[in-house]
C-alpha positions, 0 to 999 in steps of 0.5 A: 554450540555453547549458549549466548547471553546476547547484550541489549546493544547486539539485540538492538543492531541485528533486529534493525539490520538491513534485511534487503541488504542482507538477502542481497548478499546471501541470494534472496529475492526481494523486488522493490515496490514503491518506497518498501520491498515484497520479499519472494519466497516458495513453500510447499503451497507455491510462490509468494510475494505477501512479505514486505520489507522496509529496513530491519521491520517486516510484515506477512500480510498473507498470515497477517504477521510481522517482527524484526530481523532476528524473527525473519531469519528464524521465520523465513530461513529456518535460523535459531534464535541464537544463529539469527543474532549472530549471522545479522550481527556479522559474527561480531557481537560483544556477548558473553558465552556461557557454559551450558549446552545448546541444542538446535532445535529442528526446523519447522514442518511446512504443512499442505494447505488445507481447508477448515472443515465444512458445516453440514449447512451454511443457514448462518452464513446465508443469514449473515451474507443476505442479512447483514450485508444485503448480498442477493440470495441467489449470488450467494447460491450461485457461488456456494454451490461452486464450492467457492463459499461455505460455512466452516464447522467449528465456529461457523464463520464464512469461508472464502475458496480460491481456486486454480485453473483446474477448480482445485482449492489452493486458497482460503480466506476466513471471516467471522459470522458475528453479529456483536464483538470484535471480528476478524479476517484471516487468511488460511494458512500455507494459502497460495497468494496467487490465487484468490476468490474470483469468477471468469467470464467470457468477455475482457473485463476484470474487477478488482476488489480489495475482499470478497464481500466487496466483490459480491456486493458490486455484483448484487449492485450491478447484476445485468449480464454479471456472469460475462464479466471476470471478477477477483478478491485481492484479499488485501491490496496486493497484486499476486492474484491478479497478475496470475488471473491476467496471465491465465486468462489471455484475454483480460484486456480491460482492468477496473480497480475497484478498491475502498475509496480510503487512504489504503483503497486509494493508494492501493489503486494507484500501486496496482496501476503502476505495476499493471503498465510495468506489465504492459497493461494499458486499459485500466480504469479506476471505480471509486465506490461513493461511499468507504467501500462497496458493501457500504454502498450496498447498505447506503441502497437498502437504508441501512447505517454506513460508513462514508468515504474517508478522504486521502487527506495528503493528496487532497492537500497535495493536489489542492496547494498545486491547483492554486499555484501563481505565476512569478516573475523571476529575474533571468539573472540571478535565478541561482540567488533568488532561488536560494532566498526563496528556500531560506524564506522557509515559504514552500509555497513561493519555493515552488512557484519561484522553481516553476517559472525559473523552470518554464524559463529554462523550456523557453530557450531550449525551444518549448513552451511550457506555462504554468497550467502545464506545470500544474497538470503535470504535477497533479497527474505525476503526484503518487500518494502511495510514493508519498511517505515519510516525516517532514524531516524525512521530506525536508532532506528530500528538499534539501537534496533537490535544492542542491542538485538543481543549484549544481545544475544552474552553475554549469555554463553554456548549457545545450538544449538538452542541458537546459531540459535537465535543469528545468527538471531539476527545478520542478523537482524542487518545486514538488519537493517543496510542495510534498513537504508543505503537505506535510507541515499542514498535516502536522498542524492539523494533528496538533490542533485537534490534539489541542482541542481535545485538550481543552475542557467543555466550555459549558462545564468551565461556565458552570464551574464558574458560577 
């Protein structure tokens, strides 16, 4: 194939083509989860799910990694550069050919899964694990001489081994041992993601952790009769290795997610509980650690230094505008008018307390009672942070959407009871919309006020310069 001088303009559209739309269209596997996709694809090492997707941008959270559309075809579907831009560019492409031959080159060798090389010892990691981050010495122990934990050779980090319903290795976190520096995790490659550091016991509860320092801080914390209880590192926040765990051992009833009590912990938690009840899990509980995750908690217990709990800002201000939401009186005549005059008052906060009532209005005829301290609780217990993205332009086209549909509703005349329950669940979507997108606009003001008092010189240096 001669070689293509692709234009900055077809370099821009295949790299921002739709990738979900694409692999819809050539037989790829792709799963939607929340407002993003997981992209599932089989290697050498097994079935992975670690891949999501949101438009033409992707990212491997397994090997930590991540580009545009060109490099996932080059990556995943073992496409050259050149062949990458034209098969997302549909062939039409305002490139110039050139006349010089162009050699495919051969596509990538998928290596076995393998792990690093073990240290004669593990002194630095013991030191590291019990020093550092206070884990019990004989937990440690008991999960080194499961082969579970080791000391790599070459730069003695700590190694992390999952393994199969046999006890045969299939995947390997790394960590570094430093004490100074930057550290670093990752995960070893051509690693199976439905498996991950873990131990099962006999009774039916599973804990859930985001990495296995957190796992094995929890147990140091709570060690009476630990060795019942089943345990997993998710490695991450996403669900592969837990879902495998839940399908080999039948009688894991009792979920606890146990994640950071941070913006990723917090969203990760309510994720996993959604996908475990689409799985038909119903006893699931969430753990929060009091401080940011459960080796601060660890250190916080021996008087060490620790990093406290960071709030998920949006949904504490999500929650927060709902719980003082007011009643209105609304006029049954002109609902479609008052509510179009609440919009354009650009007061989000009146916009959801108006489309409420109208709302518990609409319940009243078709014969239930539905008052405003319902409309609360059901807006906090149905409110997903994860679910919650977006800009406020984004959020104000949501809104706008919602207004229309519910305007559409109202104007149907003659309404059956039925009818009249879709139009006061059109209305409360606009009050939710209204208040996602207030969320937003106070985000947005906070971020501005603390730039702009970044911004502002030292008060004493301003008086000093005056005098």
């Amino acid at each position: 194939m001669p070689y293509i001088n692709f234009s900055e303009d077809d370099l821009y559209r295949a790299n921002n083509a739709d990738l979900v739309s694409y692999l819809g269209g050539c037989g790829g596997h792709v799963k939607k989860v929340g407002s993003t996709y997981q992209y599932i694809y089989t290697d050498g090492s097994g079935t992975h799910d670690s891949v999501t997707i949101h438009g033409g941008k992707w990212y491997d959270h397994k090997n930590q990694r991540g580009g545009y559309a060109v490099k996932f075809l080059q990556e995943f579907l073992g496409f050259s550069f050149q062949d990458s831009v034209i098969e997302l560019l549909g062939g039409h492409c305002s490139a110039q050919t050139q006349n010089r031959s162009y050699k495919e080159p051969p596509k990538p060798v998928v290596k076995p899964f393998e792990l690093p090389e073990a240290n004669s010892d593990m002194r630095r990691v013991f030191a590291y694990l019990t020093k550092q981050r206070f884990i019990d010495p004989q937990i440690i122990s008991h999960f080194a001489h499961e082969h579970k934990i080791y000391e790599e050779s070459k730069y003695h980090n700590v190694v992390f081994v999952g393994t199969d319903e046999n006890g045969t290795p299939k995947q390997a976190s790394v960590r570094s041992t430093l004490s100074f520096g930057k550290t670093f995790r990752i995960t070893v490659a051509n690693s199976d993601t439905k498996y991950s550091f873990s131990h099962f016991g006999n009774d039916g509860k599973l804990i859930v952790f985001e990495a296995p320092i957190d796992m094995l801080s929890f147990i140091t914390l709570y060690q009476k009769d630990w060795k019942d209880h089943s345990y997993i590192a998710m490695n991450g926040v996403y669900e592969s290795a837990v879902l495998k765990a839940l399908e080999s051992h039948s009688n894991l009833n009792q979920i606890y997610l146990c994640t950071d009590n941070d913006e990723g912990g917090i969203e990760a938690a309510e994720r996993l509980r959604d996908i475990l009840h689409e799985h038909g899990y119903t006893d699931i509980f969430r753990i929060e650690p009091q401080q940011k995750d459960w080796n601060e908690m660890l250190k916080q217990h021996y008087g060490a230094e620790y990093l406290p709990a960071v709030p998920h800002e949006r949904k504490e201000l999500y929650l927060q505008s709902v719980s003082e939401l007011n009643e209105m009186k609304i006029n049954p005549n002109r609902i479609a008018a008052d509510l179009i005059s609440a919009y354009n008052s650009a007061d989000h906060i009146r916009l959801a307390e108006f489309s409420l009532a109208a709302s518990e209005h609409f319940l009243k005829i078709a014969g239930e009672d539905f008052p405003l301290e319902k409309m609360r609780n059901r807006l906090a217990a149905e409110y997903k942070c994860y679910q919650d993205k977006g800009t406020a332009a984004t959020k104000l086209g949501k809104l706008q959407s919602a207004m229309s549909a519910g305007l559409e509703q109202l104007r149907k005349p003659s309404q059956t009871a039925a009818e009249l329950k879709i139009t006061a669940r059109k209305l409360y979507d606009i009050a939710d919309h209204a208040l996602r997108l207030s969320t937003e606009e106070t985000l947005v003001q906070i971020v501005e006020q603390k730039e702009e008092s970044a911004e502002e010189p030292d008060s004493g240096f301003t008086q000093m310069m005056s005098c």
